[in-house]
Each structure stands twice: as C-alpha cells, then as structure tokens.
C-alpha positions, 0 to 999 in steps of 0.5 A, spaced: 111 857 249 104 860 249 098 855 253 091 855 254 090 855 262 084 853 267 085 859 272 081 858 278 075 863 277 076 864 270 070 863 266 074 862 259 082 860 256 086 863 260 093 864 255 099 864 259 106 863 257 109 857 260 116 853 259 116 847 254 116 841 259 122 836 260 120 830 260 121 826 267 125 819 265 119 816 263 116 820 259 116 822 253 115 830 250 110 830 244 109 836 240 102 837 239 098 837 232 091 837 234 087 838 240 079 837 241 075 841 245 070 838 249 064 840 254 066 836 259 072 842 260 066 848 260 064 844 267 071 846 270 070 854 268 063 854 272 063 858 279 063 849 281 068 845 278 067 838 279 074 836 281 076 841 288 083 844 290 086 844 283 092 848 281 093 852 275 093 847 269 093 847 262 087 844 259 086 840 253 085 832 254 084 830 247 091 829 244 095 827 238 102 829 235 109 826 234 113 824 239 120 829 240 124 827 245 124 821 250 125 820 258 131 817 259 128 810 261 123 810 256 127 806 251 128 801 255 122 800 258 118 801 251 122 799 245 116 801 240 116 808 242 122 812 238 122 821 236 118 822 230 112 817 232 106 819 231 101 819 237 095 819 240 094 820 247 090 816 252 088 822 257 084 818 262 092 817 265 091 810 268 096 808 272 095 801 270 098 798 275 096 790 278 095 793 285 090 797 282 083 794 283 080 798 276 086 797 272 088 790 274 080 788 272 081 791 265 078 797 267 083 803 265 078 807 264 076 808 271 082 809 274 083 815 280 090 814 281 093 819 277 089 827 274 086 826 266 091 829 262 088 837 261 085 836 269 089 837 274 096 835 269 097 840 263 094 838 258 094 838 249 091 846 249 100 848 248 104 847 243 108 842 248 105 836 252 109 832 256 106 825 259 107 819 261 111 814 255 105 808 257 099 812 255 101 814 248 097 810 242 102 809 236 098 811 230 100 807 225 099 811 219 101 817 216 099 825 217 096 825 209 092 818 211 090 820 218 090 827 219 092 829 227 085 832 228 081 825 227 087 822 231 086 827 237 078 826 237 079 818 237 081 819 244 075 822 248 070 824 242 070 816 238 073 813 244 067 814 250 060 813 245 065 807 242 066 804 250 058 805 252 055 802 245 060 796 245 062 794 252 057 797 257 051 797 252 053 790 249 049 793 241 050 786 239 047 785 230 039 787 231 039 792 237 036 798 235 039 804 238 036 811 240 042 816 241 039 822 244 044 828 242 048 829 236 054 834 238 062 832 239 060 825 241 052 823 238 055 824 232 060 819 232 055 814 236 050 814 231 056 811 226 058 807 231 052 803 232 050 803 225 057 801 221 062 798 227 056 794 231 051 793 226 044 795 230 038 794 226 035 800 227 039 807 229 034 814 231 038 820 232 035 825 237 037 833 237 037 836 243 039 842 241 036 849 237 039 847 229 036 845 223 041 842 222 042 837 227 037 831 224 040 832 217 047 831 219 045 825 223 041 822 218 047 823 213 052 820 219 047 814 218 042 814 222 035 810 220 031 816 224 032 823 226 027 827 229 026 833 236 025 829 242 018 832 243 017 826 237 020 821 239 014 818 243 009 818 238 013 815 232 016 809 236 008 808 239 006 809 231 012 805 229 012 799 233 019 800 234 022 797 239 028 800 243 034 796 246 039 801 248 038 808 249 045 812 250 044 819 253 050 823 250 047 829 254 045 828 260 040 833 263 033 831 266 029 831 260 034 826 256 034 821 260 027 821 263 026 821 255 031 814 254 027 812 260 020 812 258 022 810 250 027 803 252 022 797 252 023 792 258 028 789 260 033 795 255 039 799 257 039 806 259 046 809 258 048 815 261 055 818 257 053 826 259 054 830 265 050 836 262 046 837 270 049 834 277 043 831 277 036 827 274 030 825 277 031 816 277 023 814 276 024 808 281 017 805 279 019 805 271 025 802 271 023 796 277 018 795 273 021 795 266 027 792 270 031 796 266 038 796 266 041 804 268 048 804 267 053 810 268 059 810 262 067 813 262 070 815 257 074 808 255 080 804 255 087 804 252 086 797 248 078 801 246 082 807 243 087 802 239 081 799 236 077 806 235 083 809 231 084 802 226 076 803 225 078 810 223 083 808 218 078 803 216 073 808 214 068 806 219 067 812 223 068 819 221 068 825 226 066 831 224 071 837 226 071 844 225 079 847 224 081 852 228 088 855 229 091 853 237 094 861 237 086 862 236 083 858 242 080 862 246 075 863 240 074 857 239 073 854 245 067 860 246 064 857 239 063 850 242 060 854 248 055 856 245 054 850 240 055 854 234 057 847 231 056 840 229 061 836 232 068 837 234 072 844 234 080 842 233 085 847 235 091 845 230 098 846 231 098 854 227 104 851 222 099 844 221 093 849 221 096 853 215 099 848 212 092 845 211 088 853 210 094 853 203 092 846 201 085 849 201 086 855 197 
C-alpha cells in the first residue's frame, strides 16, 4: 500500500510503499477513511524534531475508519468491538494501565509509555493503520450522518481546544474567553466555548495574514474578532473582563498578548508549541496571581464526549477535502496556511465518492 512517511531529513511526505499491517493479537486493523493534517506534524519535518532517534514512520495521528480485521484476542478482551464498526481513533496511544501514574489519575492524555499513533508508531497517512483494539472510539452513527472527516478531526482538532476549555480551563456559564488564533483548533474553540460551555462573551483573535479569519470566527459564534494589535484598546474601551485566554498558537507574541489582557486571578492556557520557547514575564503573572497552564491534547472518555457533542450539532469543524493519493500537496497547503480549519486527506474511493455527490 502506499503511505506517507516522515524520513529523517525530509522536509515533506515522503511516499513509501509498505506492507498492509497484520494486526498483533490485540490489535485491530482499521481501513482508514479520514485523516486530519495538523502542524504539530511540520515540527517533526524541521532540521530539530521535537522527539530524537525516531525510526522511519508513517505519519498522520488524526484517525477514523472501519475496523477490517481483529487481533486474535481482541474479542475476548473487547466484546463491543466487531469488523465493519466505525472507528475513532484515540492517537495519544495510552497504555492505561493502573501502574501508570498518568493513566491511573485519569490523565491518559499524558501518557509516555507508548509513541502517538503517527509518532514513532505509523500513523493514518496509508490506507491501512493498524493499533491497539483499547484505543478505538466507536462512532455510533453512520457514515451519511457523521461523515469520517468530522470523525478524524474530533481526535486532536475538537479533542485538545475541548480539553483546555473544559478540564483545564474549568469555562464554567459567564467566562468570558479570548481564543488567540483561529486555524485547525481555534476554530472549533470558538464553538466550544460558546455552544457546549456557555461562555458569556467569546473574542477571537486571527494571527494570521487572512481577511478572512475574524469573519469566520465571527460566523463560527464568536461575540468579537479582531488582529491582535486591537485587542488591548477594545477590552480597555469595553470594560471586558477576560477570564480565560487559550493560546492555540503558542509564539512570544500570543502569549505576551493572553498575559497582559487576562484580569487578575484569570487563567492563561497554552495549546500551541509554534516557537521552543516565550518570554514568562515573572512580575505580571505574581502580580496578577495568574493561573499558567500547559494543555495536551485529551483523554480517551474527552474524545466520547466530543464526538456526541458533534452528533448533537454543538461543533462543527471546518475541513478542507483532500484525495489520501494527493497528500503531499495537501500537507504543504496547510504548511503555508492556505485554509481555515482542517486539510482531511480521504480514503480516494471516499474522496470520489463525495466529489460525485457534489456534481
């Protein structure tokens, strides 16, 4: 089958023809139908990749398709799990084992014992993928109803804003929330925050260089969108009182921004990893007595939540359509941030299919 690999060195996709996978005795094989391209994935195609001594992989850790095959003790072990059942998959790859400090707190999303799927453990860039039967999310619905892009983005893009917002943030009715960037994740914050946590007031802020940004964050449910050079002028000239700031982006200027605009007492978290590092202005925050908190991704019983908050029509992630055969093009369209939301390479029948339905 043909995959897309990180190679060490590459600056892109490399494509690579592979074996289809045999799934180990608990694992299941999934045929892939969607996969979402997110940056985090540009850090490893860098001169410094972010994890060293990886092997060869296949990338690609936003995931949904149909189970094809069982391990040979998977149905002994997971009885709700059969071929033909459509999947999520949860990439963060937890070994969720009592032992384990991070999983046994709950906290599966933090869990080093094993590689992310599409890090270090060939990922949903292939035709075939195969995991360990623990991680798949049955997606109770049908392919019509909840199409496998949405399903693929619900695992990191609608997952890790959903996780910041409601677990670490603690957005409770009456916040008022400043998301700071408005791509892959921002996006599906900005519905977050407004239509699952009730914020009072959510204000969007586009970092980067389209027009179009705000008016998509504005149409997406935001109260207010504005370039980051307006912000501190309009909460001033507002009275607004910001009680969580969420930086998606994660760069000096993002999070000096959500710094000095959070009221005192607030919460500042941070999502992205754009730069290896920012200034930390000691004086504000003790001054502030700001809260500073990092946030990853979320956890296997988050991703439940997030997908029936999808099928109830809370939050709906933008996605750009993409064939899997062109997805070396598609991942350098998101490098140069041609789109709002989410490039989706599709399984190329899926992808067909839908272009028919279209016409």
């Amino acid at each position: 089958m043909q995959a897309y690999r990180w190679i060490p060195g590459a600056t892109t996709l490399t494509p690579c023809v592979v074996p289809i996978p045999t799934p180990k005795d608990d694992e299941v094989l999934v045929k892939v139908l969607a996969s979402g391209m997110c940056h985090t994935d540009l850090l490893f195609l860098g001169p410094n990749p972010p994890v060293p001594d990886l092997k060869p992989t296949t990338m690609g850790h936003e995931g949904a398709g149909v189970i094809v095959k069982l391990g040979t003790r998977v149905q002994d072990l997971y009885p709700d799990l059969h071929e033909n059942l459509y999947v999520a998959i949860h990439a963060r790859n937890p070994c969720f084992l009592d032992t384990c400090t991070a999983c046994s707190a709950g906290a599966d999303n933090i869990c080093n014992t094993y590689y992310p799927i599409g890090v270090g453990v060939d990922g949903c860039y292939a035709p075939y993928v195969a995991v360990r039967a623990q991680i798949v999310v049955p997606v109770h619905s049908d392919l019509a109803t909840f199409p496998p892009e949405q399903a693929a983005v619900a695992t990191d893009a609608v997952l890790t804003p959903w996780h910041a917002l409601k677990t670490v943030a603690g957005v409770t009715p009456g916040h008022t929330v400043l998301i700071l960037g408005i791509g892959g994740l921002g996006s599906n914050a900005v519905q977050i925050a407004k239509n699952c946590l009730d914020a009072k007031y959510v204000i969007a802020v586009a970092v980067d260089e389209r027009e179009s940004s705000n008016a998509t964050a504005m149409s997406l449910g935001a109260d207010f969108a504005m370039k980051p050079n307006a912000l501190s002028e309009f909460v001033k000239g507002r009275n607004i009182v910001i009680d969580v700031a969420c930086d998606m982006v994660g760069i000096p200027e993002t999070f000096s921004l959500a710094t000095s605009v959070t009221r005192p007492r607030g919460t500042v978290i941070v999502v992205g990893m754009t730069a290896p590092k920012v200034d930390f202005f000691v004086h504000e925050a003790v001054a502030k007595e700001l809260t500073v908190r990092g946030s990853s991704w979320g956890t296997k019983r988050e991703l439940q939540e997030v997908i029936d908050a999808m099928l109830q029509g809370k939050i709906t992630p933008l996605v750009h359509r993409r064939p899997m055969s062109a997805a070396v093009d598609a991942f350098e369209e998101m490098r140069r941030h041609k789109v709002v939301g989410r490039v989706v390479v599709l399984a190329d029948d899926i992808s067909a299919s839908s272009e028919r339905s279209r016409l």
